[in-house]
Backbone bond lengths (Angstrom), bond angles and torsions (degrees), N, CA, C in turn:
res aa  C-N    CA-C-N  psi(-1)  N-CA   C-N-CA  omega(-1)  CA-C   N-CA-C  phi
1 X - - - 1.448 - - 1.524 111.34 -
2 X 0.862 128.56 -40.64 1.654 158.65 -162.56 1.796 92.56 -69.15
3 X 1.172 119.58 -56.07 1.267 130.17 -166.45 1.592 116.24 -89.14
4 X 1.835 106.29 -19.41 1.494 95.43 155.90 1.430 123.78 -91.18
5 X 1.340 110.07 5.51 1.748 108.20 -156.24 1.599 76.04 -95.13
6 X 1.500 123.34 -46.14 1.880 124.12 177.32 1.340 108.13 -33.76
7 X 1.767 118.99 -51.76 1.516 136.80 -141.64 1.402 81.94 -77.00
8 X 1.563 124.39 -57.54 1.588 126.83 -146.64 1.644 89.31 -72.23
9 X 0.914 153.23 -75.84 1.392 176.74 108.26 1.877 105.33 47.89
10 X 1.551 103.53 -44.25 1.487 109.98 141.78 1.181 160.07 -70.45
11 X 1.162 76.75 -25.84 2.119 114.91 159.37 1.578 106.06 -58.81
12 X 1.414 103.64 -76.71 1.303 119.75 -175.65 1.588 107.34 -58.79
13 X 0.558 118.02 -29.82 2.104 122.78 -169.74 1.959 92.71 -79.86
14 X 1.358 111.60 -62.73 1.207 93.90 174.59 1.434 133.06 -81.34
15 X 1.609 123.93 11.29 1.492 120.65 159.60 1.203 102.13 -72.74
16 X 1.481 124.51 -34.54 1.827 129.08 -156.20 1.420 103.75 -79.60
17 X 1.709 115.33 -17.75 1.359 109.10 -174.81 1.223 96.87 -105.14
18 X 1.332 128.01 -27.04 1.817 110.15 168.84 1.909 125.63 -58.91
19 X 1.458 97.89 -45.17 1.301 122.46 -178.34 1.900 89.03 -59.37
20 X 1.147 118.99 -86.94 1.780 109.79 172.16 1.521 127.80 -12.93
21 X 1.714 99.11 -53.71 1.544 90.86 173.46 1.406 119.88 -81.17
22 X 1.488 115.64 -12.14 1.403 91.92 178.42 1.542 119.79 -99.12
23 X 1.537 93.85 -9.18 1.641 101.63 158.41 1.624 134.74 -39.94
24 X 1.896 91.69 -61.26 1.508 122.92 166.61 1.474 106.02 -51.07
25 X 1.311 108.18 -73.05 1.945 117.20 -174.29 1.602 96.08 -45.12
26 X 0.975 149.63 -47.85 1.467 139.87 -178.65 1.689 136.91 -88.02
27 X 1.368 97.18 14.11 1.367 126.36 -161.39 1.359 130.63 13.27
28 X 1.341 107.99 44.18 1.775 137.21 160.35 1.378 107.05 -80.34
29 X 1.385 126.94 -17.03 1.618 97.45 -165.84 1.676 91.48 -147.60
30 X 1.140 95.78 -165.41 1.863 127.88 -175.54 1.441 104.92 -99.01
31 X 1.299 144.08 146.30 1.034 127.30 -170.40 1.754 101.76 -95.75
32 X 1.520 91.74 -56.26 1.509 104.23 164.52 1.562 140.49 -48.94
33 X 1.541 80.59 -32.20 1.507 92.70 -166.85 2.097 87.36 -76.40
34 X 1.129 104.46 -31.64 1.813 91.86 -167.14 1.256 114.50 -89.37
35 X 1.813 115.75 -7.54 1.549 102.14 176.77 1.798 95.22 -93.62
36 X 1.312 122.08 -26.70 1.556 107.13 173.07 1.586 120.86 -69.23
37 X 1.866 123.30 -8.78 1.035 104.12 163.77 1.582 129.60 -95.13
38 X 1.640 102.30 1.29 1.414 107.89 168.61 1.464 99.57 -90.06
39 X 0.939 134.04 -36.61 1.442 131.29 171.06 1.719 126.51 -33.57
40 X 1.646 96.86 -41.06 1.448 100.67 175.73 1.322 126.97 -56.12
41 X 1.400 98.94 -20.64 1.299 104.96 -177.36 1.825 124.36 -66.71
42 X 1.251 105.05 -33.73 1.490 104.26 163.22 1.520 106.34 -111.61
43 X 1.509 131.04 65.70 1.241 133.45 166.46 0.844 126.67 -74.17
44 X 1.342 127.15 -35.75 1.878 135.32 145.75 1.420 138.75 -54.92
45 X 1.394 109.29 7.41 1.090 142.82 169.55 1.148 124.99 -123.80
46 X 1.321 135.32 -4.92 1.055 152.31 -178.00 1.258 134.12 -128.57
47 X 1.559 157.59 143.30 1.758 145.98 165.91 1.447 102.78 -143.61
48 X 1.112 114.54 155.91 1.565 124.96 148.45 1.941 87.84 77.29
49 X 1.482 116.53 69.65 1.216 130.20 -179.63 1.390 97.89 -104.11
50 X 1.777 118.22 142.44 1.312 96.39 -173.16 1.768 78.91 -166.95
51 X 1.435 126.96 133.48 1.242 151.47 -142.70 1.310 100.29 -140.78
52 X 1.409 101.29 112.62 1.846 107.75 -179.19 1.519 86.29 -124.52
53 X 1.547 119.03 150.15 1.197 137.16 176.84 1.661 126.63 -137.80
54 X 1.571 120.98 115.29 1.360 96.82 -177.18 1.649 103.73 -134.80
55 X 1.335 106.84 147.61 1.432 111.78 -174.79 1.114 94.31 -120.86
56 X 1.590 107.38 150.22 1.230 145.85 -178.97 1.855 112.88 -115.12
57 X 1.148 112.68 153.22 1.553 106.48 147.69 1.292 132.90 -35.96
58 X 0.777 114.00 -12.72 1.882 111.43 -172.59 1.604 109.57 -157.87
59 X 1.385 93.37 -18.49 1.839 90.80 176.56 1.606 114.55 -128.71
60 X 1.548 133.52 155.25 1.409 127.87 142.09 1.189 120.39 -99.57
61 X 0.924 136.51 135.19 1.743 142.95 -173.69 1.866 99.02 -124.08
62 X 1.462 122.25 116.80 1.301 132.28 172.56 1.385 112.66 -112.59
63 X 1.301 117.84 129.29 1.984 111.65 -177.51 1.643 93.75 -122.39
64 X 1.015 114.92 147.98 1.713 148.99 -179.97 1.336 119.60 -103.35
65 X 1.117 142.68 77.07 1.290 136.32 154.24 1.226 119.56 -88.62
66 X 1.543 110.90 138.08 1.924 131.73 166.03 1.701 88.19 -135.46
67 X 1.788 85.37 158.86 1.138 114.52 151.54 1.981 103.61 -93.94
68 X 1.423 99.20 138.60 1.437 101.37 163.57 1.228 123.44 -93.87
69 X 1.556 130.74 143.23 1.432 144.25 -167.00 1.474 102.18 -58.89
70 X 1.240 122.48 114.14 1.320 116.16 172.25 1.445 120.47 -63.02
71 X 1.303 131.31 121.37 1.804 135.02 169.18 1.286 106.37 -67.17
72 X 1.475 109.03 -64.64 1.418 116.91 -169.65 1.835 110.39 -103.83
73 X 1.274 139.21 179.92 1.104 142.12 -172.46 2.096 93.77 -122.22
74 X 1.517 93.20 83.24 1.867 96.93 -173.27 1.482 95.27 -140.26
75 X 1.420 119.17 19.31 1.553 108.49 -163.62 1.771 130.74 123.56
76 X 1.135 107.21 139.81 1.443 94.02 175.64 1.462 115.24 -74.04
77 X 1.541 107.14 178.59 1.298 102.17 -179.31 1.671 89.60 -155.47
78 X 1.508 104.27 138.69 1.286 102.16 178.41 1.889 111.41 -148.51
79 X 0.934 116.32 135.31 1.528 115.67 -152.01 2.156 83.07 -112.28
80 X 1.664 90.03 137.01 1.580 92.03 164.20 1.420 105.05 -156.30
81 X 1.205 122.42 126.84 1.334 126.74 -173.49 1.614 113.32 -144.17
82 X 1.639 113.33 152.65 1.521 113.61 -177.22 1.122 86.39 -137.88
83 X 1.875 103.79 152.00 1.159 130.09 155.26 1.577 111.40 -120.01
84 X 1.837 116.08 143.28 1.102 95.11 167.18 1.836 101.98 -128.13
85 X 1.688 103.29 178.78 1.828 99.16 -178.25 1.728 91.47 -171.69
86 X 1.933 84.87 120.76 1.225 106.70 168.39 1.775 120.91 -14.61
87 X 1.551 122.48 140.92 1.503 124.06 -177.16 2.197 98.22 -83.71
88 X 0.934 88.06 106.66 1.807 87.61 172.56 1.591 96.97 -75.27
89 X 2.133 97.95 135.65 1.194 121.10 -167.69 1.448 98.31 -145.20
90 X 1.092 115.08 131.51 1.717 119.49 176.70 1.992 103.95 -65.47
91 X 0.574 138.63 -153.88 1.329 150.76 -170.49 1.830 107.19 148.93
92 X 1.484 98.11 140.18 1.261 90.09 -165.55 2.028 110.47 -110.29
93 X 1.271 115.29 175.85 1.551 87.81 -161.40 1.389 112.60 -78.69
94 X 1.272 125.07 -28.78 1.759 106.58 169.76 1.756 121.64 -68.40
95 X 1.213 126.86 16.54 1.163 146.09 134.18 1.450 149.42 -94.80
96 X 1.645 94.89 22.14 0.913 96.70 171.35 1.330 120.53 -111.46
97 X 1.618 143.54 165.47 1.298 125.86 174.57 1.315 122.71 -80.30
């Protein structure tokens, strides 16, 4: 049980950090603000969520860490995952190759 409540909790942590970066990379959204509202979704399963974000010239990269709710008393468990996605940039056509 212990090890699917980890699995789901990893699931969810890395949709919230893809959805973030491609939020960020397209500059419609919050990066934070969109992996903590997919996040809510396993909040009872989850604490101590914490969203670092770094942009680059050409890329955003967002990472997700929780601790997961312990079921059983066998260990911690702590889920951390990044997604990253190209920065969308207009380019205009006599610049292009």
């Amino acid at each position: 049980m212990q090890y699917a409540v980890a699995a789901h909790v990893r699931h969810v942590a890395l949709a919230a950090a893809q959805d973030a970066a491609l939020a960020a990379a397209s500059g419609s959204g919050d990066a934070e603000g969109t992996a903590r509202g997919v996040m809510r979704a396993v909040g009872s399963m989850s604490s101590g969520v914490a969203i670092d974000s770094a942009t680059e010239p050409e890329r955003v990269t967002v990472t997700v860490r929780a601790r997961v709710l312990q079921v059983f008393p066998i260990g911690d468990f702590d889920v951390a995952v990044s997604a990253s996605a190209p920065v969308e940039r207009f380019v205009a056509q006599p610049e292009r190759p």
